[in-house]
Every structure is written in structure tokens, then in C-alpha cells.
N, C-alpha and C positions, 0 to 999 in steps of 0.2 A: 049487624049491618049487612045490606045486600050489596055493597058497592058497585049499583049499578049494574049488575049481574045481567041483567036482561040486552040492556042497552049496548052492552059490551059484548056478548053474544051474535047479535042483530047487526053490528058493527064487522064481527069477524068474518062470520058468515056473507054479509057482501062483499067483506073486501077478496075471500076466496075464490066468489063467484068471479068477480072480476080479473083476479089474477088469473083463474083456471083459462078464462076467456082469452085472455093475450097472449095466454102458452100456449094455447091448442091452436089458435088461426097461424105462427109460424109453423108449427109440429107439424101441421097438414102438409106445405110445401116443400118438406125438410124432404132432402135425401139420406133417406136411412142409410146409405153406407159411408154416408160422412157425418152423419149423427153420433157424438160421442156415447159413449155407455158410462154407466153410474157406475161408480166402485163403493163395495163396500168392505172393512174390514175381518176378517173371519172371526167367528166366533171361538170360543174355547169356554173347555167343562169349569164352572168354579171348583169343585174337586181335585180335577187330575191335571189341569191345564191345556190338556190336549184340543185341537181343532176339530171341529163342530162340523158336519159335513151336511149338504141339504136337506138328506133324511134323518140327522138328529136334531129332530124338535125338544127336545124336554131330553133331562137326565132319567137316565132310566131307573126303576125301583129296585133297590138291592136288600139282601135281608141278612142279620147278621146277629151273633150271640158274643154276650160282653159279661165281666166279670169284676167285680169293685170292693172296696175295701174304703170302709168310713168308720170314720172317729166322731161319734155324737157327743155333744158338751152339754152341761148346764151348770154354767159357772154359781158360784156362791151368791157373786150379787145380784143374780137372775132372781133368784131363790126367796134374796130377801127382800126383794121388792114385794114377794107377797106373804112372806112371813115374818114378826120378828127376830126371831132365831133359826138356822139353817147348821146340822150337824157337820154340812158339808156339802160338794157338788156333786154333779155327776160326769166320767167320762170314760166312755166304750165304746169296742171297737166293734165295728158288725162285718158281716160278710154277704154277701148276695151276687145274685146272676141279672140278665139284663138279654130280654129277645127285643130287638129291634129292627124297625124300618126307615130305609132310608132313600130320600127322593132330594139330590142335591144338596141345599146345605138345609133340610129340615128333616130333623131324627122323632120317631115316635117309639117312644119305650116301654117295655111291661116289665117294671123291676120287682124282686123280692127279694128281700133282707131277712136277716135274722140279729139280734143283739141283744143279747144280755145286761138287763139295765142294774148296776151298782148304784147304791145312792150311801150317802152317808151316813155310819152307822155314830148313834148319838143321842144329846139332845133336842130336840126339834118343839118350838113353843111358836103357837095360832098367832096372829095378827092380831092386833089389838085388845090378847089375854095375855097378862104378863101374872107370871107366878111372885108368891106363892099362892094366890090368891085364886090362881085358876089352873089346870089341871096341865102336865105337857106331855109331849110324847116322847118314849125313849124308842128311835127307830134302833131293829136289828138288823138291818143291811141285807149280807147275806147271812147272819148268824144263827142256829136255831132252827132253820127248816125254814127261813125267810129266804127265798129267790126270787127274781122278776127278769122276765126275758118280755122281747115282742118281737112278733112277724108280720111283717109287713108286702102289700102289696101295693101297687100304684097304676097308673098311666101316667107319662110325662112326654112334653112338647118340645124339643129342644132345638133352638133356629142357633145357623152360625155364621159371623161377619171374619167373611176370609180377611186375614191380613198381607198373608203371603202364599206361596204355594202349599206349604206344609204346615202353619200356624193358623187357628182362627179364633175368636172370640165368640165363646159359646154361654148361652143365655136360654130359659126357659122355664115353665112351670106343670103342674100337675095336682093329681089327687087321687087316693085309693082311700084303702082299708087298713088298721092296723088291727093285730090278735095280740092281748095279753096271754104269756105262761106263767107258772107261778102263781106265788102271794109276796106280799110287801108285810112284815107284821112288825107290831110296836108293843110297848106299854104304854097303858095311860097311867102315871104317874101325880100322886101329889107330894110337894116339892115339902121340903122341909122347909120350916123358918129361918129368913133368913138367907132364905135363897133368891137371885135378881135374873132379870133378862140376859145382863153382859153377866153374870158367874152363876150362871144353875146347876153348875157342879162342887161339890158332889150330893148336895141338896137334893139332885131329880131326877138321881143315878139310882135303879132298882137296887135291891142289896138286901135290904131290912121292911118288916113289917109296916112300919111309922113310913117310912117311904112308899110303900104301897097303899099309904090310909088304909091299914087294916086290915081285917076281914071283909068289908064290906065289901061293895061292888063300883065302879068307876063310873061316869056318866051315859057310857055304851050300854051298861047291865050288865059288863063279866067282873069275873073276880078279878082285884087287881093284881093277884099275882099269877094271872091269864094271858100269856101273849097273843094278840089280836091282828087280825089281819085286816088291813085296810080295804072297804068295800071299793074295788074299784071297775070300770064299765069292762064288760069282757072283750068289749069290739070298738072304737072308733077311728074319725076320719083321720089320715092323713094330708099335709096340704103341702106340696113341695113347691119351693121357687130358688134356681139353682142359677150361677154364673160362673165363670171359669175358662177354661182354656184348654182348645184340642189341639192336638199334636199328628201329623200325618205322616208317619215313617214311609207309608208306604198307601197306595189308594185303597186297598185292602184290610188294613189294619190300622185303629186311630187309638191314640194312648190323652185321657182327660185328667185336669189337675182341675178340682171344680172344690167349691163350700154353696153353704146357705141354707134354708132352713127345709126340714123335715119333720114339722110340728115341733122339733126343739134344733137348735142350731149344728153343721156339721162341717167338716172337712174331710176331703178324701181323693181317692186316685180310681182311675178305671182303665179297663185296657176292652179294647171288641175285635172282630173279623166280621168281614164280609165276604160273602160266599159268591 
């Protein structure tokens, strides 16, 4: 609906004219030195508090390097929403740096992380393949020459709703790059008889030939008593959307207590300087 949008417009606009009109014919005969003056409140930095003097228009751009520590999660029932079975979740801690700008309460960040991703070492069975009928996988975690790390890069936006001088309510999002290191590798497994989705142990536990269906080869084409490494992409996107809370000890230095998601969910702490 336009509710009248034009009409209301057309309306204001006269009525200004005419107001301007009955201000200006006394203004004319006013004696300026009994003409009061307008007062206005002083201004102050949302930052630092301090008063705003005529020549600070805008807060000025500061730059600043920051250092964080996060704990990425992938709980089990994450997991099993897209699997039957989950050996287990995942959760690690990473570490990374953070160059930043900053222009009042909106932060622009270039962070990089690093973590080592642990996942559960186990059985793990497909989505609507339930053995023993269909083949599962025994993940090796870190076991075996199985590692998986990733490096990540980003840009992120971060605006914040002061609450007090030194508290604010910080919010924001972003996107980069993630780099896998490592391999992730399994068995493909065929389960003994007898073996079910809730107990595929020890049914789908490598061990014995008859567990590895033989000699032959597994659905991928390797032997199944081959540890195989999961094809996974060597590069993709990150997408971050973070919420949390800064801390202002000092205008110089802010300390963040933030979570939310970095393509898989997180919590963690940051500390910065500005220079």
C-alpha cells in the first residue's frame, strides 16, 4: 500500500512553506542581540565517551591485530540427521589471528584459523543403508596415517549496539576460503550376519577376513583390507554469522566472548589492540 504517500508529501511540504513563511517575517524584525540562540547537546564518541568537538565529524579509522581461540563442535545429533549411524562427534580447538579495521562501532576483519579436525573413530553407516545388507564404514579418526586439519581464511563485518561505556552487543557476518590438510580414511566394511544399525558391533569391526568380504574388492574398487581415504574437495567456502559480546577495558584494547556458525558451529573468546 502507498498510504497516500504523495498526498502526505504535498501536505508536508505546504505546511513547511508556510510555517517557514511566519518564521522568517518576525526573524526579519528581530533584534539579534535579544534573539535567543539554540542549544544543542554535545556530542560524545560511542566508543570512548568522550566529547565530540566541531571538527570531529565522524570517528576516525583505527587499525588493530587480534588473536582468538575457538572450539568448533559437531555434535552427534548434528551428525545423525544425515546419517544413520555416527561413530561419534566432533570437537576442536583452533587458533588464529585477526588484522582489523575499525571505524566506530563497525569492525572489518581478515581472520585465519587453523584446527585440527578429530572426528569419531568407529562405525559409521549411510543414510538409508542399513547393514548387513549394505556395506559401512569403519572411520580411523586419527589412527593409521588418518589426519584432517583445515585453514581457513575469511572477511567478516562486525557492527556493535553499545550497551554501556565498556559492554556492547556485537553481531555480524562474512565468508572466505577454507584449505583441507590431511586425509580422513575408513574401511569399507561388510558387516557380518546378524549385524543391525543400533549394534554393528562387533559385526563391522575390521579384524578377520569374513569381515572384510574377502579377498575381493569393496564398492570403491580397493581391497577391503585397504584403508581408503575419503575423497574430499581440497578448497571450499566458508560462511560465518557470529553474535556475542565486547568487552572494553580500555579504548585501545577489546576482549570478545562470541559463538555461531563457521560452516559448522563454534564458541570462543578473542582479545585485539589498536594502534
Amino acid at each position: 500500500m502507498r498510504l497516500g504517500i504523495p498526498q502526505l508529501c504535498t501536505g508536508l511540504v505546504a505546511t513547511a512553506l508556510a510555517g517557514g513563511a511566519a518564521i522568517a517575517g518576525p526573524a526579519l524584525d528581530a533584534d539579534p542581540a535579544t534573539t535567543p540562540t539554540a542549544t544543542t547537546e554535545p556530542k560524545t564518541d560511542p566508543n570512548t565517551g568522550a566529547v565530540l568537538t566541531g571538527d570531529d565529524k565522524e570517528p576516525e579509522v583505527e587499525y588493530g591485530v587480534g588473536l582468538r581461540l575457538r572450539n568448533a563442535r559437531i555434535p552427534n545429533g548434528i551428525l545423525n540427521l544425515f546419517l544413520d549411524r555416527a561413530a561419534g562427534g566432533s570437537s576442536n580447538v583452533g587458533i588464529g589471528g585477526e588484522l582489523i579495521r575499525r571505524r566506530g562501532n563497525v569492525e572489518l576483519q581478515l581472520g585465519m584459523e587453523f584446527e585440527h579436525l578429530t572426528v569419531g573413530s568407529g562405525v559409521w553407516i549411510e543414510k538409508n543403508k542399513p547393514v548387513p545388507a549394505n556395506e559401512a564404514d569403519y572411520v580411523l579418526g586419527d589412527k593409521d596415517g588418518s589426519s584432517l586439519g583445515w585453514f581457513t581464511l575469511e572477511f567478516t563485518f562486525v557492527n556493535h549496539a553499545p550497551i554501556t561505556k565498556w559492554l556492547s552487543f556485537r553481531y555480524g557476518g562474512g565468508a572466505g576460503l577454507g584449505i583441507l590438510t590431511g586425509s580422513l580414511k575408513h574401511f569399507n566394511v561388510v558387516c557380518a550376519p546378524g549385524s543391525s544399525n543400533s549394534n554393528p558391533e562387533p559385526g563391522c569391526v575390521p579384524g578377520g577376513s569374513s569381515k572384510f568380504g574377502g579377498t575381493g574388492t569393496d564398492s570403491d574398487g580397493y581391497n577391503f583390507q585397504q584403508p581408503v581415504a575419503y575423497s574430499l574437495p581440497p578448497v571450499f567456502p566458508v560462511v560465518n554469522a557470529i553474535i556475542g559480546f565486547q568487552v572494553k577495558p580500555m579504548p585501545q584494547m577489546t576482549i570478545n566472548l562470541e559463538g555461531g556458525i563457521r560452516t559448522v558451529p563454534f564458541f570462543g573468546v578473542s582479545a585485539a589492540y589498536f594502534f
